[in-house]
N, C-alpha and C positions, 0 to 999 in steps of 0.2 A: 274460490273453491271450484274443484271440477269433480266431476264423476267418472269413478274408475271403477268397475265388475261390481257395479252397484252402490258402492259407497261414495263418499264425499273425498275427495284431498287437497290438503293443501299442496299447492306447488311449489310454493316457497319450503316447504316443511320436507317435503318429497325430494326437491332436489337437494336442501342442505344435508340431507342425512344421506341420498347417494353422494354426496362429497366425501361425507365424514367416512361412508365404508371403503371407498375408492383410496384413501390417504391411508388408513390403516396402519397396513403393513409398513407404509414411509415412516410412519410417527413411531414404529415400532423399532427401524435402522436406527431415527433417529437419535436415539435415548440413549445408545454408547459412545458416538458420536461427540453429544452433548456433553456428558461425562468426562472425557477425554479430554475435551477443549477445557473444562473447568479444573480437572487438575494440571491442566498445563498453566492457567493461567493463576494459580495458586503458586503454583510452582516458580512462578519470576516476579514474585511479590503484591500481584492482583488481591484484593480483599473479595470477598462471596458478593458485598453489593458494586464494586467498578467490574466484574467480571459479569455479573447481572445488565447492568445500566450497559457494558459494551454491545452484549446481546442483542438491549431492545433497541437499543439507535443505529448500531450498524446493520445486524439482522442477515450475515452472509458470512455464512459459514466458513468457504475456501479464504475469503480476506482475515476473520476473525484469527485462520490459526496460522497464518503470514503471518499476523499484525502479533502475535504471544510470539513467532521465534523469535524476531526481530526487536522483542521489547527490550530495553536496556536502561539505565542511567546514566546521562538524559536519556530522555526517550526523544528516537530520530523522527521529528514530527514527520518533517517535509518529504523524507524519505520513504517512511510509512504511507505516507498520505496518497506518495504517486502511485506507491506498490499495489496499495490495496484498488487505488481509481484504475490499473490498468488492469488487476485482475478483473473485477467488475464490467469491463466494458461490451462482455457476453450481453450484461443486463440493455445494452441498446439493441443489440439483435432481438433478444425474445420479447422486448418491448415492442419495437417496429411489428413482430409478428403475432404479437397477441391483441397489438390495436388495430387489428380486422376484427375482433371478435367481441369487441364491448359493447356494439351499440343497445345490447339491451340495459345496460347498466348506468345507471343516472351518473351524470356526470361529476354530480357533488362525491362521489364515492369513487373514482378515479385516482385520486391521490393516493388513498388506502388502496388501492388495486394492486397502486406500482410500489409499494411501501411491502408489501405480503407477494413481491413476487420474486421467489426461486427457480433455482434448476428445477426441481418438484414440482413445485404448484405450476410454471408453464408448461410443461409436460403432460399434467394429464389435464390441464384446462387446453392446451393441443387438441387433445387426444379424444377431449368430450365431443367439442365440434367440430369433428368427424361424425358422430351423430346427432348432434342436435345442439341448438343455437348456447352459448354459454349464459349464466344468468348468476345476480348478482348470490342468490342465497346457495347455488354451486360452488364459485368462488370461496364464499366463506366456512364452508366446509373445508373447502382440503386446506385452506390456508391459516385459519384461526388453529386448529391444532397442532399444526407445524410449529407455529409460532410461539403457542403458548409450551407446546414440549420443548423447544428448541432454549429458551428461556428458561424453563425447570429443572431441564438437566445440568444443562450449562453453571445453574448459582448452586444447586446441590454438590455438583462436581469441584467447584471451587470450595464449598466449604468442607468438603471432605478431604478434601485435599489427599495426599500419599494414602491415605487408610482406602482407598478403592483399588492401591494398586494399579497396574499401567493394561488397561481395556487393550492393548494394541499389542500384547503379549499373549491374548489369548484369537488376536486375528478379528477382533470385530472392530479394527479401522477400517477394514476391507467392507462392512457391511453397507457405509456409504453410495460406495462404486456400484455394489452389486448390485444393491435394488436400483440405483440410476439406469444402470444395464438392463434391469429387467422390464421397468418402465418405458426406456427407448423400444423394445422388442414388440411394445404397443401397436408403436410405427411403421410396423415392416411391412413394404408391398413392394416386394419382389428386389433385384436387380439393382433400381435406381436406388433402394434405399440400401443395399450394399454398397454403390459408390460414393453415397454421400460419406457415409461412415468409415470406408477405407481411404476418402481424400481427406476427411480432418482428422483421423488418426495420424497418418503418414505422415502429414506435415506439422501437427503436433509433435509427434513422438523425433524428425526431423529439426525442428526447432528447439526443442528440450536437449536436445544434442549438443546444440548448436552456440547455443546462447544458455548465459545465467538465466534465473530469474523467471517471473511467469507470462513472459511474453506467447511459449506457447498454446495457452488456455487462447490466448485472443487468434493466434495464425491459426491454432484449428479450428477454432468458430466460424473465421471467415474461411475457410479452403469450402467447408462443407457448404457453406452458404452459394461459393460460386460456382461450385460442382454441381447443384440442384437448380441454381441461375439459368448456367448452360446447357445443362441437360430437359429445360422446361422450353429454353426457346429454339432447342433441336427438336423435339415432339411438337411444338407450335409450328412451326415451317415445312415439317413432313405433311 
């Protein structure tokens, strides 16, 4: 416990529930999102529990809704399997860049770290330490809601199947994007973080071109990553 303007807090209590109001708005994009992915997955023969149970074991929304177009009789494991591992492979960059920021969190609780970690949740656990060191009861604020919405909507959506109608008819597929967008906008200082965002656009939106499939999700992740590489050891050498 510490004291704050006279009273007692916990910190642990303090920082989970600035997690939980920081998520908010995400968990709020999230819920048509969810929905959407459950009536698609109803829709190529998914039951409300395999569309459930895909949720909590995979837990990654861009591969979840690869992995429903792609689903068929058979289902292409092998094919699936790489699709979904190369979308994913962002998850080694925000990995690499979120593990500067755990040492306060025990290590037995690491696993669960990288298990609860999205585009989202590294984003604004980013964006925390920017001010102040990350901690384990922050973490489980934005990321336990995420997960547990992501999950609820997800098997309601499947059981409801057609009777919700197609959420992306009224344009809130788009509401994904947006709030990611809005959350990046966290990020902005100045200039360099324009070029990060106009070198893995470009070569994103270049590579989407260019090529089937989701190989662009990985060449924009790395463009932007080398673009802030270069641009840290030309200010290091000035």
């Amino acid at each position: 416990m510490v004291r704050a303007g006279g009273r007692l807090v916990n910190p642990a209590r303090r920082d989970f529930l600035t997690g939980l109001s920081q998520v908010a708005p995400v968990v709020v994009a999230y819920i048509p999102i969810g929905l959407l992915w459950g009536t698609l997955a109803a829709a190529k023969g998914l039951s409300a529990l395999e569309a459930l149970m895909m949720s909590v074991i995979v837990f990654a929304g861009s591969a979840q809704f690869v992995a429903v177009d792609m689903w068929q009789d058979p289902v292409p494991v092998l094919l699936l399997t790489f699709t979904a591992l190369i979308i994913n492979v962002r998850h080694v960059l925000m990995s690499a860049s979120l593990s500067r920021h755990v040492e306060a969190i025990p290590r037995a609780w690491h696993p669960l770290v990288a298990y609860f970690l999205v585009d989202e949740s590294w984003a604004l656990a980013e964006r925390r330490v920017l001010e102040t060191p990350l901690t384990l009861a922050y973490y489980l604020g934005i990321t336990v809601p995420l997960a547990a919405t992501w999950w609820i909507s997800t098997g309601v959506g499947a059981m409801l199947g057609r009777a919700l109608g197609d959420p992306s008819a009224l344009g809130l597929d788009f509401a994904f994007s947006a709030m990611f967008i809005a959350i990046l906008m966290g990020f902005w200082k100045g200039p360099s973080t324009a070029g990060v965002l106009a070198a893995s656009g470009a070569v994103a939106a270049g590579t989407h071109l260019a090529f089937d499939g989701p190989w662009y999700i990985v060449a924009g992740g790395l463009a932007g990553a080398v673009y802030a590489f270069v641009t840290w050891r030309r200010e290091e050498a000035a």
